[in-house]
C-alpha positions, 0 to 999 in steps of 0.5 A, spaced: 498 157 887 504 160 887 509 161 880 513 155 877 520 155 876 521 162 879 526 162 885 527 170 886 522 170 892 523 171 900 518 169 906 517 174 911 513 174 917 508 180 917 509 183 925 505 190 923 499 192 919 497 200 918 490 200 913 489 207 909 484 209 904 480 205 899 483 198 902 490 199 902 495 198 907 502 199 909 505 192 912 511 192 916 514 185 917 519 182 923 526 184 919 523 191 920 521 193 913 515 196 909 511 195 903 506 198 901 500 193 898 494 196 894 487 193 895 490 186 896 484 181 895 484 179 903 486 183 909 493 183 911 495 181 918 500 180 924 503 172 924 501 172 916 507 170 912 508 173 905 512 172 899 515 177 896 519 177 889 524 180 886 532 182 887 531 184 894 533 190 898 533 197 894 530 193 889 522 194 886 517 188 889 514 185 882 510 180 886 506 179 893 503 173 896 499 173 902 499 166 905 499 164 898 494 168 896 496 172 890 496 179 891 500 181 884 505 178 880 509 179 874 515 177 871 521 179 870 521 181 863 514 183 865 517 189 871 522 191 865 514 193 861 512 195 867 516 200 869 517 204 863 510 204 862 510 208 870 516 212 867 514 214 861 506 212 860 503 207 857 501 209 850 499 217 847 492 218 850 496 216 858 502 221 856 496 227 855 492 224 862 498 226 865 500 232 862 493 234 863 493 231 871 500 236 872 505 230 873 512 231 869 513 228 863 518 226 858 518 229 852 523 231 847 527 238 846 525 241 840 526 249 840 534 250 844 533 257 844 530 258 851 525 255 857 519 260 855 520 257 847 520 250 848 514 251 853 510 254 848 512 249 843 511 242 849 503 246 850 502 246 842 504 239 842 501 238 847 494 240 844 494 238 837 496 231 840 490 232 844 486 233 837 490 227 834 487 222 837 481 225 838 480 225 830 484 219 830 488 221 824 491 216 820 499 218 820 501 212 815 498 216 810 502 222 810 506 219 806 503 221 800 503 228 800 497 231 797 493 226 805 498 229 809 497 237 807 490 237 807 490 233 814 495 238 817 491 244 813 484 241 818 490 241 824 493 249 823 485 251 823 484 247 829 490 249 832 490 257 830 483 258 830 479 254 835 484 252 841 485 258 845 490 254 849 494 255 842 492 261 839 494 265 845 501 262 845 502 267 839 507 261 836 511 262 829 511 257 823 517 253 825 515 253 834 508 250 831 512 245 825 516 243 831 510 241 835 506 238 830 513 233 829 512 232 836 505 230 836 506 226 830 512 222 834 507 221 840 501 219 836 504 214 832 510 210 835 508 212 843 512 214 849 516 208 851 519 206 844 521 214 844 524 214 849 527 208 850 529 207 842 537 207 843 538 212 838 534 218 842 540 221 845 540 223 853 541 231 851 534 231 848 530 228 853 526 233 858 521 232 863 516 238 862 509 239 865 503 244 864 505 248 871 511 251 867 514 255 873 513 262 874 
Protein backbone atom coordinates (compact mmCIF):
# COMPACT_ATOMS: atom_id res chain seq x y z
CA UNK A 1 0.00 0.00 0.00
CA UNK A 2 1.23 2.88 -0.93
CA UNK A 3 1.27 6.16 2.01
CA UNK A 4 -2.03 8.39 2.32
CA UNK A 5 -2.22 11.92 1.60
CA UNK A 6 1.36 12.04 0.30
CA UNK A 7 1.54 13.47 -3.51
CA UNK A 8 5.30 14.16 -3.33
CA UNK A 9 6.11 10.78 -5.68
CA UNK A 10 7.10 10.24 -9.30
CA UNK A 11 6.72 6.76 -11.48
CA UNK A 12 9.20 5.74 -13.24
CA UNK A 13 9.91 2.81 -15.37
CA UNK A 14 12.95 0.80 -14.64
CA UNK A 15 15.17 0.21 -18.08
CA UNK A 16 18.39 -1.24 -16.26
CA UNK A 17 19.52 -3.10 -13.33
CA UNK A 18 23.57 -3.68 -11.87
CA UNK A 19 23.36 -6.19 -8.76
CA UNK A 20 26.21 -5.33 -6.22
CA UNK A 21 27.10 -6.86 -2.73
CA UNK A 22 25.13 -8.04 0.01
CA UNK A 23 21.70 -7.59 -2.25
CA UNK A 24 22.01 -4.34 -3.25
CA UNK A 25 21.59 -2.79 -6.61
CA UNK A 26 22.05 0.21 -8.84
CA UNK A 27 18.67 0.81 -10.81
CA UNK A 28 18.65 2.86 -13.99
CA UNK A 29 15.53 4.16 -15.11
CA UNK A 30 14.11 5.23 -18.77
CA UNK A 31 14.68 9.21 -18.31
CA UNK A 32 18.50 8.00 -17.73
CA UNK A 33 18.90 8.37 -14.03
CA UNK A 34 20.24 6.00 -10.84
CA UNK A 35 19.37 5.20 -7.57
CA UNK A 36 21.07 3.17 -5.35
CA UNK A 37 18.50 0.75 -3.77
CA UNK A 38 20.08 -1.18 -0.60
CA UNK A 39 18.72 -4.71 0.16
CA UNK A 40 15.11 -4.23 -1.34
CA UNK A 41 12.65 -6.87 -0.23
CA UNK A 42 12.21 -8.33 -4.17
CA UNK A 43 14.45 -8.16 -6.99
CA UNK A 44 14.51 -5.13 -9.30
CA UNK A 45 14.11 -5.42 -12.87
CA UNK A 46 13.70 -3.94 -16.23
CA UNK A 47 9.93 -2.78 -17.45
CA UNK A 48 9.28 -2.55 -13.44
CA UNK A 49 8.01 0.53 -12.25
CA UNK A 50 8.90 2.13 -9.27
CA UNK A 51 7.83 5.03 -7.12
CA UNK A 52 10.21 7.27 -5.83
CA UNK A 53 9.23 10.15 -3.19
CA UNK A 54 10.70 13.58 -2.47
CA UNK A 55 11.14 16.95 -4.09
CA UNK A 56 12.75 15.44 -7.39
CA UNK A 57 15.89 15.91 -9.05
CA UNK A 58 19.41 16.89 -6.82
CA UNK A 59 17.11 16.03 -4.28
CA UNK A 60 17.59 13.27 -1.40
CA UNK A 61 14.88 10.05 -2.51
CA UNK A 62 12.88 9.50 1.02
CA UNK A 63 10.72 6.64 -0.08
CA UNK A 64 11.21 3.88 -2.76
CA UNK A 65 8.31 1.46 -3.99
CA UNK A 66 8.79 -1.29 -6.36
CA UNK A 67 5.57 -2.46 -8.23
CA UNK A 68 3.92 -1.24 -4.92
CA UNK A 69 5.97 -2.99 -2.98
CA UNK A 70 7.67 -0.96 -0.09
CA UNK A 71 11.29 -0.70 -0.15
CA UNK A 72 11.73 2.20 2.61
CA UNK A 73 9.72 5.02 3.28
CA UNK A 74 9.88 8.18 5.26
CA UNK A 75 8.12 11.34 5.79
CA UNK A 76 9.03 14.54 5.30
CA UNK A 77 9.46 15.36 8.87
CA UNK A 78 10.96 11.97 9.24
CA UNK A 79 13.96 12.76 6.22
CA UNK A 80 14.62 16.04 8.10
CA UNK A 81 15.84 13.26 11.37
CA UNK A 82 17.19 11.50 9.05
CA UNK A 83 19.77 13.33 7.78
CA UNK A 84 20.92 14.88 10.76
CA UNK A 85 21.36 11.76 12.18
CA UNK A 86 23.57 10.71 8.85
CA UNK A 87 25.34 13.79 9.36
CA UNK A 88 26.13 14.14 12.96
CA UNK A 89 25.21 10.60 14.34
CA UNK A 90 22.52 9.20 16.07
CA UNK A 91 23.36 9.51 19.85
CA UNK A 92 27.12 9.64 21.93
CA UNK A 93 27.84 5.93 21.45
CA UNK A 94 27.10 6.36 17.25
CA UNK A 95 29.31 9.63 17.29
CA UNK A 96 32.29 7.49 19.28
CA UNK A 97 31.70 4.38 16.35
CA UNK A 98 32.56 6.56 14.01
CA UNK A 99 35.45 8.28 15.46
CA UNK A 100 36.50 4.76 16.27
CA UNK A 101 35.76 3.63 12.51
CA UNK A 102 38.06 6.85 11.06
CA UNK A 103 35.17 8.75 9.66
CA UNK A 104 34.89 12.85 10.25
CA UNK A 105 32.93 14.20 12.60
CA UNK A 106 31.58 16.97 13.87
CA UNK A 107 32.67 18.36 16.95
CA UNK A 108 33.07 21.65 18.69
CA UNK A 109 36.57 23.92 18.99
CA UNK A 110 37.58 24.15 22.24
CA UNK A 111 41.52 24.98 22.14
CA UNK A 112 41.91 28.03 19.44
CA UNK A 113 45.38 27.97 19.71
CA UNK A 114 46.46 25.46 16.82
CA UNK A 115 45.79 21.74 15.00
CA UNK A 116 48.11 19.93 17.01
CA UNK A 117 46.18 21.40 20.55
CA UNK A 118 42.99 20.99 19.56
CA UNK A 119 43.75 17.34 18.21
CA UNK A 120 45.01 16.58 21.72
CA UNK A 121 42.08 17.78 23.39
CA UNK A 122 39.28 15.94 20.58
CA UNK A 123 41.28 12.14 21.56
CA UNK A 124 40.93 12.98 25.07
CA UNK A 125 37.50 13.64 24.67
CA UNK A 126 37.12 11.20 22.50
CA UNK A 127 38.44 8.61 25.26
CA UNK A 128 36.82 9.88 28.35
CA UNK A 129 33.45 9.75 26.43
CA UNK A 130 34.37 6.24 25.77
CA UNK A 131 34.76 5.88 29.62
CA UNK A 132 31.26 7.81 29.99
CA UNK A 133 29.14 5.32 28.65
CA UNK A 134 30.90 2.72 29.59
CA UNK A 135 30.60 3.52 33.21
CA UNK A 136 27.02 5.07 32.62
CA UNK A 137 27.74 8.27 34.64
CA UNK A 138 24.77 10.08 35.78
CA UNK A 139 25.57 13.82 34.72
CA UNK A 140 22.44 15.11 36.37
CA UNK A 141 24.20 14.65 39.36
CA UNK A 142 26.75 16.89 38.93
CA UNK A 143 24.93 19.47 39.90
CA UNK A 144 25.81 18.79 43.57
CA UNK A 145 29.43 19.20 43.77
CA UNK A 146 30.50 16.83 46.29
CA UNK A 147 28.88 13.86 43.17
CA UNK A 148 30.58 15.42 40.77
CA UNK A 149 34.18 15.75 42.29
CA UNK A 150 34.32 12.26 43.18
CA UNK A 151 33.10 11.04 39.78
CA UNK A 152 35.44 13.37 37.85
CA UNK A 153 38.15 12.29 40.45
CA UNK A 154 37.40 8.36 39.18
CA UNK A 155 37.51 10.13 35.38
CA UNK A 156 41.20 11.86 36.06
CA UNK A 157 42.36 8.43 37.37
CA UNK A 158 40.92 6.40 34.28
CA UNK A 159 42.13 8.90 31.98
CA UNK A 160 46.15 9.76 33.44
CA UNK A 161 46.73 6.38 34.61
CA UNK A 162 44.82 3.56 32.93
CA UNK A 163 44.54 5.01 29.28
CA UNK A 164 47.33 5.02 27.53
CA UNK A 165 45.76 6.88 24.22
CA UNK A 166 45.61 9.81 27.03
CA UNK A 167 48.43 9.68 29.01
CA UNK A 168 50.84 9.81 26.15
CA UNK A 169 49.01 13.18 25.00
CA UNK A 170 51.15 14.67 27.96
CA UNK A 171 47.65 17.01 28.19
CA UNK A 172 47.85 20.28 30.54
CA UNK A 173 44.80 20.95 33.09
CA UNK A 174 43.06 23.35 31.07
CA UNK A 175 43.25 20.74 27.49
CA UNK A 176 41.75 17.83 29.74
CA UNK A 177 39.00 20.51 31.40
CA UNK A 178 38.11 21.47 27.90
CA UNK A 179 37.83 17.49 26.90
CA UNK A 180 35.87 16.51 29.71
CA UNK A 181 33.42 19.54 28.71
CA UNK A 182 33.18 18.16 25.57
CA UNK A 183 32.64 14.69 26.51
CA UNK A 184 30.19 15.75 28.99
CA UNK A 185 28.07 17.69 26.30
CA UNK A 186 28.46 14.74 24.03
CA UNK A 187 27.35 12.21 26.58
CA UNK A 188 24.49 14.19 28.13
CA UNK A 189 22.67 16.10 25.18
CA UNK A 190 23.99 13.95 21.90
CA UNK A 191 25.33 15.36 18.56
CA UNK A 192 22.13 16.23 16.78
CA UNK A 193 20.99 18.71 19.64
CA UNK A 194 24.56 20.15 19.73
CA UNK A 195 25.02 20.90 16.72
CA UNK A 196 22.11 21.72 15.64
CA UNK A 197 21.08 24.15 18.68
CA UNK A 198 20.55 27.55 17.08
CA UNK A 199 22.94 29.06 19.44
CA UNK A 200 26.12 26.97 18.26
CA UNK A 201 27.91 29.25 16.44
CA UNK A 202 29.29 28.17 12.80
CA UNK A 203 32.89 29.12 13.77
CA UNK A 204 32.96 26.55 16.35
CA UNK A 205 31.81 23.82 14.41
CA UNK A 206 34.73 21.35 13.11
CA UNK A 207 34.96 18.16 11.50
CA UNK A 208 37.80 16.35 13.27
CA UNK A 209 38.69 12.60 12.81
CA UNK A 210 41.34 10.19 14.66
CA UNK A 211 43.60 10.00 11.46
CA UNK A 212 45.04 13.69 12.20
CA UNK A 213 47.04 14.40 9.11
CA UNK A 214 50.58 14.14 9.41
Amino acid sequence: MYPVNDYEYEDKEIKSVKPLERGDFTVTFTDGWSLYIENPPIKPKPGMMARLYGPGIGSPVRGVYLEGTEVYYRTEKEEEEHRKIQMYGRDAADWLFRWDDGQSVWSIEMGGIGPSYEQAIQVAAAEILRHLLYRGYDIVRWEDEESRRKDIDEIEAAAFIKNERITRLRLSGAQFGAALNLASILYKRGPVDIFTDPGMKDDRRIQISKNFPG
